[in-house]
C-alpha positions as CSV (number, residue, x, y, z in Angstrom):
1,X,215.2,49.0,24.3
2,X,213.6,47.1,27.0
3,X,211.1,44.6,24.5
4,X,215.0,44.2,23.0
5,X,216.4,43.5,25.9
6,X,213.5,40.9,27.1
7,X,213.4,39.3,23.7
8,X,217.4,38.5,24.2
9,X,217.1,37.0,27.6
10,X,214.5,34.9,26.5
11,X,216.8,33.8,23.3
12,X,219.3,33.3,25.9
13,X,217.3,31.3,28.9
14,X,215.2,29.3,26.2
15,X,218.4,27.1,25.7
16,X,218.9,26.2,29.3
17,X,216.0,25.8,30.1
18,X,215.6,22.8,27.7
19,X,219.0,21.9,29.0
20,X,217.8,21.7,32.4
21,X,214.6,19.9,31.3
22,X,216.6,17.3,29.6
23,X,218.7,16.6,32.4
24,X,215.8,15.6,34.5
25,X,215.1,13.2,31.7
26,X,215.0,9.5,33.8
27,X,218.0,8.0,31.3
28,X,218.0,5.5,33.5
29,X,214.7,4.3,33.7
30,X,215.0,4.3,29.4
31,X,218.4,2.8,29.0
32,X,216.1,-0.8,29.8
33,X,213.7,0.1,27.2
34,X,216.1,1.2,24.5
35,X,218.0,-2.1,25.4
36,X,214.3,-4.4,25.3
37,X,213.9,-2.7,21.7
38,X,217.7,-3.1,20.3
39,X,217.4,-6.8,21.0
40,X,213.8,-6.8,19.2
41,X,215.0,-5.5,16.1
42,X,218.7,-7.3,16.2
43,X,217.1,-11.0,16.0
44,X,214.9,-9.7,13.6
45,X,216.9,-8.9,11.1
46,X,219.4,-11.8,12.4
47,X,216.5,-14.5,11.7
48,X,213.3,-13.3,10.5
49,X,211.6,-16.4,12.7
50,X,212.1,-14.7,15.3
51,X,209.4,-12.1,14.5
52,X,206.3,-14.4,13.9
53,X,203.5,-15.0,16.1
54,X,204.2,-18.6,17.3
55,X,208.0,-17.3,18.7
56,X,206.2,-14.5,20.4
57,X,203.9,-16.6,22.3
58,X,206.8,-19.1,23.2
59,X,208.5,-16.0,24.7
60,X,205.7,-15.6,26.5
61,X,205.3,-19.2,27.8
62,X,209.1,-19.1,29.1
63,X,209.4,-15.9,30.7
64,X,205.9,-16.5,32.7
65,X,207.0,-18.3,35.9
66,X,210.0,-16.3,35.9
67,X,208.1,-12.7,35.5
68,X,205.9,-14.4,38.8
69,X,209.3,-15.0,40.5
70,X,211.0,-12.0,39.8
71,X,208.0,-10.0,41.2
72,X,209.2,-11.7,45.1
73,X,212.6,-10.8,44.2
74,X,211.2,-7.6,43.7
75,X,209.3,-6.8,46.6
76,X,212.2,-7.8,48.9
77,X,214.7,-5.9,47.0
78,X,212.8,-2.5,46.8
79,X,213.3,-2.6,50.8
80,X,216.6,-3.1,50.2
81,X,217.3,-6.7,50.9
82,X,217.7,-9.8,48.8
83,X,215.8,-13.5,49.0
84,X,218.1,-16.1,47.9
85,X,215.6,-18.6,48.5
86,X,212.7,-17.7,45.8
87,X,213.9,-20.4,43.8
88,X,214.2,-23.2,46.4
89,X,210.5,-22.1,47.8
90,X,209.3,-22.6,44.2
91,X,210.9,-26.2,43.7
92,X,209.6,-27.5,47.6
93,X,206.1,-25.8,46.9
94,X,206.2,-27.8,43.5
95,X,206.8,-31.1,45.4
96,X,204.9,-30.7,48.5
97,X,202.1,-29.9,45.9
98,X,203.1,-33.6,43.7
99,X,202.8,-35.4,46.7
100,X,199.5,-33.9,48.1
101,X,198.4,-34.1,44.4
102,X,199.1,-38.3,44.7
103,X,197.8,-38.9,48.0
104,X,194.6,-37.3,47.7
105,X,193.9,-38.1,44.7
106,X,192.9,-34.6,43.2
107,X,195.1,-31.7,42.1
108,X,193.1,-28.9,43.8
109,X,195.5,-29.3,46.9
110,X,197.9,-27.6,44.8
111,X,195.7,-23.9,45.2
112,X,197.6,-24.6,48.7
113,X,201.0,-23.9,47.1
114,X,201.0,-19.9,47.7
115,X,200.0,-20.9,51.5
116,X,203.4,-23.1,51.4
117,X,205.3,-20.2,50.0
118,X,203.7,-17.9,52.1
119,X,204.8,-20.2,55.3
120,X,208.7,-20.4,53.7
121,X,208.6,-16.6,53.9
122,X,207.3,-16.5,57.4
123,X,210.5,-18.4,57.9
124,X,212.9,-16.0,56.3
125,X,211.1,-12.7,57.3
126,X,211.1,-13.9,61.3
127,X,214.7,-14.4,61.1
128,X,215.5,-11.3,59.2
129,X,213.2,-9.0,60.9
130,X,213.2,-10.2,64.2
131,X,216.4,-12.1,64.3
132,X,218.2,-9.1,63.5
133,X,219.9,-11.4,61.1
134,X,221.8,-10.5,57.4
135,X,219.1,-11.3,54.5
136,X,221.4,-12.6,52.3
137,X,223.0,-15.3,54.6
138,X,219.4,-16.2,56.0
139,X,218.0,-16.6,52.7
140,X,221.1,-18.4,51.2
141,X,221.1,-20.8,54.6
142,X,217.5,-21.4,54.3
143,X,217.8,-22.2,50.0
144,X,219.7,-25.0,50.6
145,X,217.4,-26.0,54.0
146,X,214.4,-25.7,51.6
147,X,216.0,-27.5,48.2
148,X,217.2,-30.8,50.8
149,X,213.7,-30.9,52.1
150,X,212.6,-30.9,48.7
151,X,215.3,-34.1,47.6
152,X,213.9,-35.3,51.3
153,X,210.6,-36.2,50.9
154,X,210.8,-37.1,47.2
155,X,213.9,-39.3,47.6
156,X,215.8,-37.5,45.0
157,X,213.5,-38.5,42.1
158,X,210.8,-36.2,40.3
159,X,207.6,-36.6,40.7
160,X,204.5,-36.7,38.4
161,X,201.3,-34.9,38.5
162,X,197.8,-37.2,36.5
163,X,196.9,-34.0,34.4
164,X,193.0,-33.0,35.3
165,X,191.4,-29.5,34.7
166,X,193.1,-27.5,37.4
167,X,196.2,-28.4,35.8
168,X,194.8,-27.2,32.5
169,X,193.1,-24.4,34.0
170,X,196.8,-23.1,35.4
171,X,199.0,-24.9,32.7
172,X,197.1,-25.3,29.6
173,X,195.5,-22.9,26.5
174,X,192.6,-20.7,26.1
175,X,191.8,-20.4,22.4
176,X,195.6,-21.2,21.6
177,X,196.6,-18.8,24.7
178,X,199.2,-20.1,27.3
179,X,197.0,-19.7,30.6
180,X,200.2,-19.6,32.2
181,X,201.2,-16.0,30.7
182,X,197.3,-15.1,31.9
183,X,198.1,-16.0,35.3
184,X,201.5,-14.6,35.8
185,X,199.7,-11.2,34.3
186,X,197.6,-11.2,36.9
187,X,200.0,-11.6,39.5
188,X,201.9,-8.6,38.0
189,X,198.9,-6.8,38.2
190,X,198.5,-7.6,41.6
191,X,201.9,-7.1,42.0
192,X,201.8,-3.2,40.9
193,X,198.2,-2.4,42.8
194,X,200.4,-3.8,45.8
195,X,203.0,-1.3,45.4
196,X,201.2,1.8,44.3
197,X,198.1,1.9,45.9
198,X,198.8,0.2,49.6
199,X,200.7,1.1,52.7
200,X,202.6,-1.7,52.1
201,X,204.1,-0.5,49.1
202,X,204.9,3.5,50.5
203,X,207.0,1.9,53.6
204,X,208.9,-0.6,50.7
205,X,209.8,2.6,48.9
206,X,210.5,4.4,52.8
207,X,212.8,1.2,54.0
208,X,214.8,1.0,50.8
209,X,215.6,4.6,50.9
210,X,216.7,5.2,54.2
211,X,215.2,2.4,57.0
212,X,216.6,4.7,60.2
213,X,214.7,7.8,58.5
214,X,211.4,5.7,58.1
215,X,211.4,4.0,61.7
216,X,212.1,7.5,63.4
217,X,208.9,8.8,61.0
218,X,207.0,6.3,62.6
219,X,207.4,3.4,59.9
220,X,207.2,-0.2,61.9
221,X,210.4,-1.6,60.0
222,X,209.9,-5.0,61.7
223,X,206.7,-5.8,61.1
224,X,206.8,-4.4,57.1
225,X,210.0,-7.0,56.4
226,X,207.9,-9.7,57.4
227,X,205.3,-8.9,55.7
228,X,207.7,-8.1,52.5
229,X,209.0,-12.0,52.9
230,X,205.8,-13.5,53.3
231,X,204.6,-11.8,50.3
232,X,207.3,-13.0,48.2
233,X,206.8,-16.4,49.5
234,X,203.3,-16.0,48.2
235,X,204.5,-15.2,44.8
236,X,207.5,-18.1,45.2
237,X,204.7,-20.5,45.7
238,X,202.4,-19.2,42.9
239,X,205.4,-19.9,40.7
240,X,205.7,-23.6,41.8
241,X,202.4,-24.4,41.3
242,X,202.2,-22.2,37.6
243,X,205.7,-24.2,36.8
244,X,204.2,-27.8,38.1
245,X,201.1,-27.7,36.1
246,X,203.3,-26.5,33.1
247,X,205.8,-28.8,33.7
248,X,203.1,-31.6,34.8
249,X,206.0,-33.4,37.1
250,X,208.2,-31.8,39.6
251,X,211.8,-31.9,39.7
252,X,214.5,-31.3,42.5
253,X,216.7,-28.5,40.5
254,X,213.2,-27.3,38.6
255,X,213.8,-23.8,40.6
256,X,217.7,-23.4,40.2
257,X,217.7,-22.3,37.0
258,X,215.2,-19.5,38.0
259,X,216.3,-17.9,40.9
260,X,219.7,-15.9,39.2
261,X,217.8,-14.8,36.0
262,X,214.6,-13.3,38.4
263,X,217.1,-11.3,40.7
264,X,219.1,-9.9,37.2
265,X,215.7,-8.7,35.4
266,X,215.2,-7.0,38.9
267,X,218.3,-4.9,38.1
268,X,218.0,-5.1,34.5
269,X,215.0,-3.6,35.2
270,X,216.1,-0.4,36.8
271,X,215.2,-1.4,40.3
272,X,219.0,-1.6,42.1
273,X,219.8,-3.4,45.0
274,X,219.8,-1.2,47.5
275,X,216.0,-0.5,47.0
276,X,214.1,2.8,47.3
277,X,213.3,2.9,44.2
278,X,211.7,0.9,40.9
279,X,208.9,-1.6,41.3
280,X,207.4,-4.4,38.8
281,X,206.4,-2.6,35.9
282,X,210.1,-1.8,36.0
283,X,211.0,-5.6,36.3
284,X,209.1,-6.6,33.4
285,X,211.3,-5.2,31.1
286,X,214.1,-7.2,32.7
287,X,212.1,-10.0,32.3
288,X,211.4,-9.5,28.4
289,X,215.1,-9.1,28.3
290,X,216.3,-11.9,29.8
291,X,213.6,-14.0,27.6
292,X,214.1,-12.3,24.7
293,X,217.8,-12.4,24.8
294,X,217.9,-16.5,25.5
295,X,214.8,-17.2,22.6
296,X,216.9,-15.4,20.2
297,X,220.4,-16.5,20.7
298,X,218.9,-20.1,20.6
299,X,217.8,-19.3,17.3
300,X,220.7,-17.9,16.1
301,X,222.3,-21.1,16.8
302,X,224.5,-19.5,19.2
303,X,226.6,-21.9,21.1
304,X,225.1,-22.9,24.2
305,X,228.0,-21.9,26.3
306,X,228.6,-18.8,24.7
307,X,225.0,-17.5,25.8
308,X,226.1,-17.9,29.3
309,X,228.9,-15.4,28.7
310,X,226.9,-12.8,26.7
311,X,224.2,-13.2,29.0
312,X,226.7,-12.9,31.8
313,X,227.9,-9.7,30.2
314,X,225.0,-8.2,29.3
315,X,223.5,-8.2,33.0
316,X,227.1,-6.4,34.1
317,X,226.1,-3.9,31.5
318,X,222.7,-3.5,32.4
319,X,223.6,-2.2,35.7
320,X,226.3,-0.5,34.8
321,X,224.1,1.3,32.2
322,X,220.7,2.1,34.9
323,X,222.9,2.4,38.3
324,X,222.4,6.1,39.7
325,X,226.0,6.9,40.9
326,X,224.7,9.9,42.4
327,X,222.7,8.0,45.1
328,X,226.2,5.8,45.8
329,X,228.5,7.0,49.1
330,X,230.5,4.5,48.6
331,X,230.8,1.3,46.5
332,X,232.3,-2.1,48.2
């Protein structure tokens, strides 16, 4: 009676327990994945050029300044606040870079670019941090300070950079590879040994969970945002200068059409905008998403303005898909 009785209450727990398992599944953290995969096999079957090798590595090429932008947007928003100016920093890095580039005569000034960036996040983490001022109207204040510098000192016009081997080395082919997508996978490599394996990257988690919990544990909130901004201005200028050798000139709207894109594949990617949680291995996802969605459409001969909507639409339900309503009080 007993072995009977044990042998039904095993029948009977054995469902939820697999129930309880499977709720603890992160859906979530897939729902970017399944998404990444659905497009794959969509624009294959739509057009099969989209599945040979050459397509692949042009994928590659476009989504590699942005995957090296979108790790500063990530950064700042794990902590929970945003950097409006990522873009602006790339396209005043870029020209600072031209001009040093012409004066001197040689384009190894431009390994300065990630110290320019850095400086522009000095800017916005001092005011932040310190200031005790709103990221989001700091950064979007400083974006247009740093894009009329830019138009400043280049008049308005783009500028051209003589092609040498630094410029190949950072913007030109290794055996028929893009150096470009080498570089901005090593910056996402750096990007995740940041995160995971630092201080730095605990108190990002700790002040996008709950900032007043992590200064009470002992967390120096100030001092971590500024780093956080500098950092991304690091990766901000390391995107100029991987943009400006690609691009071999610089322009004065080259980083507009960057910044929106690198905060969506943030989200996209499962990392929301009130931090705490994510990372970049998360944000690459977001990234092949947003490149994989534009490559395609273009070769579907999709109307140029109609991929703004669906791409509009599809960030909307991205985050509605991978939002946690559960960590949500309230929504404004």
């Amino acid at each position: 009676m007993t072995t009977s009785l044990e042998s039904r209450t095993t029948a009977t727990s054995a469902p939820s327990t697999r129930r309880s398992a499977l709720s603890r599944v992160p859906w979530s953290s897939l729902t970017p994945v399944v998404a990444l995969v659905t497009l794959v096999v969509v624009f294959s079957l739509v057009d099969s050029r989209f599945f040979q090798f050459e397509n692949g590595l042009n994928i590659l090429r476009q989504s590699a300044v942005l995957l090296v932008l979108a790790m500063a947007s990530t950064i700042v928003i794990m902590m929970g606040s945003i950097d409006l100016s990522v873009g602006s920093v790339l396209t005043l890095s870029a020209f600072i870079g031209a001009i040093l580039a012409g004066t001197t005569g040689s384009s190894t000034v431009l390994l300065l670019l990630p110290l320019i960036g850095a400086a522009c996040g000095l800017l916005n983490g001092l005011l932040v941090a310190y200031g005790r001022l709103p990221s989001f109207l700091v950064t979007l204040g400083l974006m247009y300070a740093f894009d009329g510098l830019a138009r400043y000192i280049s008049g308005g016009r783009p500028l051209s950079v003589r092609p040498d081997g630094l410029i190949d080395v950072f913007g030109g082919s290794l055996g028929g590879f893009p150096t470009v997508v080498l570089w901005a996978l090593l910056a996402l490599a750096a990007a995740i040994l940041l995160i995971r394996y630092t201080r730095f990257g605990r108190y990002m988690y700790a002040l996008g969970g709950n900032e007043k919990a992590a200064t009470l544990s002992g967390v120096p909130a100030k001092r971590y945002k500024l780093y956080a901004f500098i950092v991304a201005g690091v990766f901000a200028g390391l995107a100029g200068l991987l943009q400006l050798a690609r691009a071999r000139s610089a322009s004065p709207d080259m980083g507009e059409p960057f910044l929106l894109p690198a905060i969506a594949a943030v989200v996209m990617g499962g990392t929301p905008l009130s931090g705490g949680i994510g990372g970049p291995a998360r944000t690459v996802i977001g990234v092949l998403i947003i490149a994989i969605l534009g490559n395609g459409m273009v070769i579907a001969a999709v109307d140029p303005f109609l991929q703004n909507v669906v791409q509009g639409l599809v960030v909307i339900a991205a985050v509605a898909l991978t939002i946690d309503r559960r960590k949500l009080t309230l929504v404004k």
